[in-house]
N, C-alpha and C positions, 0 to 999 in steps of 0.2 A: 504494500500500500504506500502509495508517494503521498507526499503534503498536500499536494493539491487535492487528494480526494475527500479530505476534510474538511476542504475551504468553502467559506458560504460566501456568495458575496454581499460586500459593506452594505449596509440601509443607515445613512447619513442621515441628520436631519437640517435645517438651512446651516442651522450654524456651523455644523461638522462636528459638533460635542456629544456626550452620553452621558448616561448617569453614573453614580458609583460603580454602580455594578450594572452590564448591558442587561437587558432582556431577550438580546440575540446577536449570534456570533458577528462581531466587527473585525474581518477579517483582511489580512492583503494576500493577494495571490505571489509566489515568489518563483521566480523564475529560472534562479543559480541552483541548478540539480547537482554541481561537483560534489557535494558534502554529502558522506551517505551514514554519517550517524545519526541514529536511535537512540531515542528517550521510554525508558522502562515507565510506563502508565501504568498505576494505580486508579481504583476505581472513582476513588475522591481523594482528596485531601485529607479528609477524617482517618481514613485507612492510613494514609500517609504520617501522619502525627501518630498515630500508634504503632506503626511499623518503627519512628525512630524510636521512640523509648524502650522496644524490645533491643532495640540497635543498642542501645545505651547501657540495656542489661538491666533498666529498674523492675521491679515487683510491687508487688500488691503494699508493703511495708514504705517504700519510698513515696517520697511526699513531692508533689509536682506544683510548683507555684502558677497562676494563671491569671492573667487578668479580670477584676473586678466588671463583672456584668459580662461576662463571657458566655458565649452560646451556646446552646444543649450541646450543640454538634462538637464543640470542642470538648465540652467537660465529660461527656460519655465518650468520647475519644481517649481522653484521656485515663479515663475510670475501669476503663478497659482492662487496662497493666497497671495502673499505680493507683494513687489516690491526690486528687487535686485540692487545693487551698488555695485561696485568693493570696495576692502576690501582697496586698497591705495588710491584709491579718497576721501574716506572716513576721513582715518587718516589724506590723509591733508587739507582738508578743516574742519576738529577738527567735521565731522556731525557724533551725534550718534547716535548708530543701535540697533536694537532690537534683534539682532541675527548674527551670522557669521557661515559659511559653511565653516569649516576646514577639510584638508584630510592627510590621510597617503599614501604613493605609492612604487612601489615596492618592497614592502615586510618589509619597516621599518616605523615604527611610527612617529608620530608626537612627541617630547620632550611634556611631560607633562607641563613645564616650562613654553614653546611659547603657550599653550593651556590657561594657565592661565595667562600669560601677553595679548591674545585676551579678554579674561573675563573681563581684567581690562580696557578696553578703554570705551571712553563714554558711555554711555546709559549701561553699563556695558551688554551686550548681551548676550543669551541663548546659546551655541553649540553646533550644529548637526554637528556632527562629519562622515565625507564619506571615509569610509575606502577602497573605491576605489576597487584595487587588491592586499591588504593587509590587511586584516581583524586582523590578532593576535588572542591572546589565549582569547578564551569566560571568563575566567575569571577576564581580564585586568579590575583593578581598577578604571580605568576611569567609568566604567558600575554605580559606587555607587556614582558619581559626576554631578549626575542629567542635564547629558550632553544625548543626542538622536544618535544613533550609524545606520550609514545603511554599510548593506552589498550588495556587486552586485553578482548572481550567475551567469552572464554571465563572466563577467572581472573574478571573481574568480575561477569558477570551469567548465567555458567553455559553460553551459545550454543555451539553445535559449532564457532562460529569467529566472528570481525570484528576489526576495528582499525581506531582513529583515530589521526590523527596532527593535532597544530597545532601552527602554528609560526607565532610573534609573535601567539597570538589568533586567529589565521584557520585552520578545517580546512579541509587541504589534499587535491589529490583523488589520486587515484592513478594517474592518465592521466600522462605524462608529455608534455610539450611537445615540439613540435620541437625548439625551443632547448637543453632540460635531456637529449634525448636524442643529438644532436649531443655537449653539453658529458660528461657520461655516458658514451659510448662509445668518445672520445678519452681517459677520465681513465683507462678501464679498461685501452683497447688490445684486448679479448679481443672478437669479434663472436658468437662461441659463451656465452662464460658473460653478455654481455648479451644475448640471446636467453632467456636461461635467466631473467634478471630479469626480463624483458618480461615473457614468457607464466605467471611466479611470482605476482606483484600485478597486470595487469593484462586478463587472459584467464580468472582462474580467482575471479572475484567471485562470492560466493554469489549468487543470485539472491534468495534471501528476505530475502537483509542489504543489499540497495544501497544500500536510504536507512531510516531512522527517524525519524517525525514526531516534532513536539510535544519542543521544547527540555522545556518544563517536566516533560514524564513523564522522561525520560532521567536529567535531574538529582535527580527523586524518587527513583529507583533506584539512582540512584550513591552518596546520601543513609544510603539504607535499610541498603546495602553495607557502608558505611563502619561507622555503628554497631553491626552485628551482630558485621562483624568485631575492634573493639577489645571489645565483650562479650564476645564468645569468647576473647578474648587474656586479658582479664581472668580470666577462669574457671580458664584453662592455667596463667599464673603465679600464680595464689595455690595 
């Protein structure tokens, strides 16, 4: 399957803006077929944010910090393998985490800065980073700072569903290892609700979303995303 057979074409409206998040693929068609890597697809996101924390190695025991007013979709994501707690309950009651789920949103990043002042609070935590519907340039240097990155293809590029995950720079697949299903099943203890993550991200892959060619179209897209949505931003705040 090539890029192109994913691609819908754009529905602009005068102004050329969208909203936060599309209601339907705003796509560009991309033409440079040289580049013939593949992006391992996840069924969403949600799958994605739990596939890293098994990546991580937490269990049912590890306390996963999350943003205050965080969506079902994250928090049963997360609930999945660990156990979440709001990221300011946290700080004040001085309890520390094995990890925090930080995000980017509307098209700007998180300060690298505030990313490393979460690292530094107790339990000094791991970060999975949710870049929401602001993904940034696949090259951002955060990727070599052994921090775990998901993408949403719905929030981002409009799709009825996908998610990537990378972690330290490498997308990761969503197959689970002997090894990680082994290390996984003993962190959880439950053979039923791992069952239930098995057949969650691994049984239930779109078929139209397995793989997507052509780094270079991907990142035109991500591109296009970004800018539309801090145009839009622009527009709401003033």
């Amino acid at each position: 399957m090539s890029f192109a057979d994913v691609c819908v074409e754009p529905e602009l409206n005068i102004a050329g803006k969208i909203g936060l998040w599309p209601n339907s693929p705003l796509l560009e068609r991309e033409t440079d077929q040289e580049s013939g890597r593949t992006y391992p697809l996840f069924p969403s996101a949600r799958q994605a944010l739990t596939r890293s924390l098994a990546i991580k190695g937490l269990g049912r025991s590890c306390r996963v910090g999350v943003p205050e007013w965080s969506s079902h979709c994250v928090l049963s994501a997360v609930a999945r393998v660990a156990t979440p707690i709001s990221i300011t309950d946290a700080i004040a009651g001085n309890i520390p985490l094995d990890c925090i789920v930080a995000y980017d949103q509307w098209g700007w990043r998180m300060p690298d800065s505030e990313i490393g002042n979460l690292s530094d609070l107790p339990g000094t935590p791991a970060i999975i980073l949710d870049k929401v519907d602001s993904p940034g340039p696949q090259d951002d240097e955060r990727a070599r700072t052994g921090s775990c990155e998901i993408w949403s293809f719905s929030k981002v590029l409009g799709f009825g569903g996908g998610g990537l995950l990378r972690v330290n720079g490498e997308f990761a697949e969503p197959e689970l290892t002997v090894g990680e299903f082994d290390q996984t099943l003993s962190n959880i203890g439950d053979a039923d609700e791992w069952a239930d993550i098995r057949k969650t991200y691994g049984k239930s892959i779109p078929k139209g979303l397995e793989t997507i060619n052509n780094a270079g179209g991907l990142d035109a897209l991500i591109a296009r995303q970004n800018s539309l949505r801090r145009a839009n931003l622009s527009v709401l705040v003033d």
